[in-house]
N, C-alpha and C positions, 0 to 999 in steps of 0.2 A: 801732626800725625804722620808716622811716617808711611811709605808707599805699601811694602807689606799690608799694613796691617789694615789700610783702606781697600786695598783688595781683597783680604779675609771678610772686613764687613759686606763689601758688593756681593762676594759669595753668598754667605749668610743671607741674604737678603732678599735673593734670586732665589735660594732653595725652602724660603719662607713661603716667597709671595707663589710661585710654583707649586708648593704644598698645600696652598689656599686656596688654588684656584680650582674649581667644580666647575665642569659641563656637566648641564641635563638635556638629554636628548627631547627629541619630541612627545617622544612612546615612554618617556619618561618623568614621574618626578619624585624629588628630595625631600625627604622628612627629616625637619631641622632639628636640632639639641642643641641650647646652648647651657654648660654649667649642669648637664645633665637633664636639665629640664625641655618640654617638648614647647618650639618656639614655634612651629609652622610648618607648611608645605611650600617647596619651591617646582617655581613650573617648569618650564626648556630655559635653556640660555646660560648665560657663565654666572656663575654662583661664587662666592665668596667664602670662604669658612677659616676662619681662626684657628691657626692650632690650637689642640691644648684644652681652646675655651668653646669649641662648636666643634661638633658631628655632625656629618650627612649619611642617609641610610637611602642611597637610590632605588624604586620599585619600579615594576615594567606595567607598565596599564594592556599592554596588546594581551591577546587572547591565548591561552595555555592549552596546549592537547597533551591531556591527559590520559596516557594506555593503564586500563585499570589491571595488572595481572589475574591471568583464569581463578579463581574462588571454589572451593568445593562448596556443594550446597545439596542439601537435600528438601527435595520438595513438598508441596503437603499434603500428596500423596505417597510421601517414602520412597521417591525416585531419585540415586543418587548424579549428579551431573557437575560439570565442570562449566562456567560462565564466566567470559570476561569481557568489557565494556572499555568505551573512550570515555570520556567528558573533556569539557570544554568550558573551560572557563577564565574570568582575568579580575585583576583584583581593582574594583571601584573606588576603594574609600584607603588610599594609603595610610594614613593618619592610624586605622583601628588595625588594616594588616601589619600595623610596626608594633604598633602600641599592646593589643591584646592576644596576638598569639607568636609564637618564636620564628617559625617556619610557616608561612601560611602555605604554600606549596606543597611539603610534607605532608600539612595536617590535613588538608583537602585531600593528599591521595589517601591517607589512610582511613578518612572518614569516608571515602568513595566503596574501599574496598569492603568494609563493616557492614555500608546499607546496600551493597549489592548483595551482599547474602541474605540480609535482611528481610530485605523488598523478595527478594527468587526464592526466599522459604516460605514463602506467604502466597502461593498460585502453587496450582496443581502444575506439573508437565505440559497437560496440549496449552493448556493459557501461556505459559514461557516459550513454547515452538511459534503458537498462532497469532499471540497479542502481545506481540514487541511493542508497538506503539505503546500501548498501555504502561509497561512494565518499566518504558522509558522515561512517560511522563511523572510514573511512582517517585521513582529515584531523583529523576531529578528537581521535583518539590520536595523531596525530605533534605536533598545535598545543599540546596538552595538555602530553606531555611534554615539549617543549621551553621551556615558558613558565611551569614549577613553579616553574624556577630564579628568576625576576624575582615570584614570590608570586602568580602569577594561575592561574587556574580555568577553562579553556574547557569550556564546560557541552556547548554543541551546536553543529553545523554543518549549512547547510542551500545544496545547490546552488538558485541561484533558476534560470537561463536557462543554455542552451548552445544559443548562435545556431552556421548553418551556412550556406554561400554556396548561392546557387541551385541552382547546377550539380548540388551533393550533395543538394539535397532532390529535383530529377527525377531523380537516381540513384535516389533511395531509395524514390522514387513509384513507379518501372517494377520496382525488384525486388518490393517488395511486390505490386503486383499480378499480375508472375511468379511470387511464392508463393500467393497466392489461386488462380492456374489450377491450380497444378498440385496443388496440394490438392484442388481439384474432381474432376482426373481421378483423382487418388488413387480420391478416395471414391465414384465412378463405376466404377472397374473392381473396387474391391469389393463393392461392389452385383450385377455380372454375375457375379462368382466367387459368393458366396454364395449368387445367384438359380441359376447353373447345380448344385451342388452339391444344392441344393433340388430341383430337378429331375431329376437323377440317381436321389435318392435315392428320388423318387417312381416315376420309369419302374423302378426295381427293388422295390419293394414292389409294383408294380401287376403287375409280370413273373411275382412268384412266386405269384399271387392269381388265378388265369384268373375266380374270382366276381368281384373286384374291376374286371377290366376290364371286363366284360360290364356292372356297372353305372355304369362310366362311357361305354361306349357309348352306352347307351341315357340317360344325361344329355346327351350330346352330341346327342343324336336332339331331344330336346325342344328344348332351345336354338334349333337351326337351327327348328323347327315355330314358333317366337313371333316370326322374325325377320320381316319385311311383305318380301315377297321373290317374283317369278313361278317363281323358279327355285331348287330343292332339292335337292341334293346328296345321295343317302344314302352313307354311305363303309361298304364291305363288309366285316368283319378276314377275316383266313386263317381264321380257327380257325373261321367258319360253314359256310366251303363247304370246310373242308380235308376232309370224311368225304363231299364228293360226288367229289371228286376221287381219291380212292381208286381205287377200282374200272378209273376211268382207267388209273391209273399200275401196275397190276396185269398189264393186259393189255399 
């Protein structure tokens, strides 16, 4: 064999075993083909692959943030609003995200964006403002179970923004502050009820005490005496002159 041509095969040879050779990272692993058929999963480390007669399909195990774009949605109470969300998720079961769906990446953003409308047409407005928790646990058990099937894990879901047009935030301006007033006068006429009550209950402990009154009389006497005042009031009860008036009423 002459020199040439042993060095054409070393080439060959070199650019064989080099086209064979597969790294899998750690966060990584290979879904084997050989002959077209599904032969295994490979973990980290150098992998071997045949041309020709084996394929590898490398997937990432680490975890995906997912920006779901804003959604028009209308609520169920007929309130039009714009919502858009993360998720978070990574793909567990390599083997089914090869095997059962094309893009599993893809097909999760787009199955994200479907039940974010879904889930946010099904709550009125203040539940979409007030119970995000809620609204996150929804979606992310419908995403969850729908995307087992393709070997993925949606861990979490998190609404970011639910923009609303102007018009609806001065709606929302004037009832709020309609519910502040009347919250005031609420706790305004409870205040007079409790105050009167308070007082009731005094003119009748004072009613059944005639010592009792008498010495609020005469507290009443001094008060007015400390006032800087030309002019002094003394105010009479019945009960001083009711024994001069007797005798009156006798005759």
């Amino acid at each position: 064999m002459s020199y040439p041509l042993i060095v054409v095969v070393i080439v060959v040879l070199l650019l064989l075993i080099s086209s064979s050779v597969r790294i899998v990272k750690e966060y990584e692993r290979g879904v084997m083909f050989t002959l077209g058929r599904f032969t295994g999963v490979k973990g980290p480390g150098v992998r071997l692959v045949l041309p020709v007669v084996q394929h590898m399909s490398k997937l990432e195990l680490r975890t995906v943030v997912l920006n779901v774009p804003k959604q028009d949605v209308i609520s169920r109470d007929n309130v039009s609003v714009k919502v858009s969300a993360v998720v978070y998720f990574r793909v567990v079961d390599p083997q089914k995200a090869v095997l059962e769906v094309v893009n599993p990446y893809e097909a999760t953003s787009q199955l994200a964006q479907t039940t974010l409308r879904s889930v946010a047409g099904q709550h009125e407005l203040d539940e979409l403002l007030a119970q995000r928790d809620r609204l996150n646990a929804a979606i992310q058990q419908v995403l969850d179970l729908n995307t087992a099937a393709w070997g993925v894990k949606v861990s979490n879901v998190e609404i970011k923004d639910i923009d609303l047009d102007e018009t609806m935030v001065r709606a929302m301006a004037q009832q709020a502050e309609a519910e502040r007033a009347r919250r005031a006068k609420v706790i305004h006429a409870e205040g007079e009820k409790q105050a009167a009550q308070t007082l009731a209950e005094a003119a009748q402990l004072l009613s059944s005490q005639p010592a009792s009154l008498q010495l609020r009389y005469l507290q009443t006497l001094a008060d007015i005496s400390n006032e800087k005042s030309s002019l002094i009031v003394f105010p009479l009860p019945l009960d001083l002159i009711g024994p001069l008036l007797r005798p009156l009423r006798r005759e």
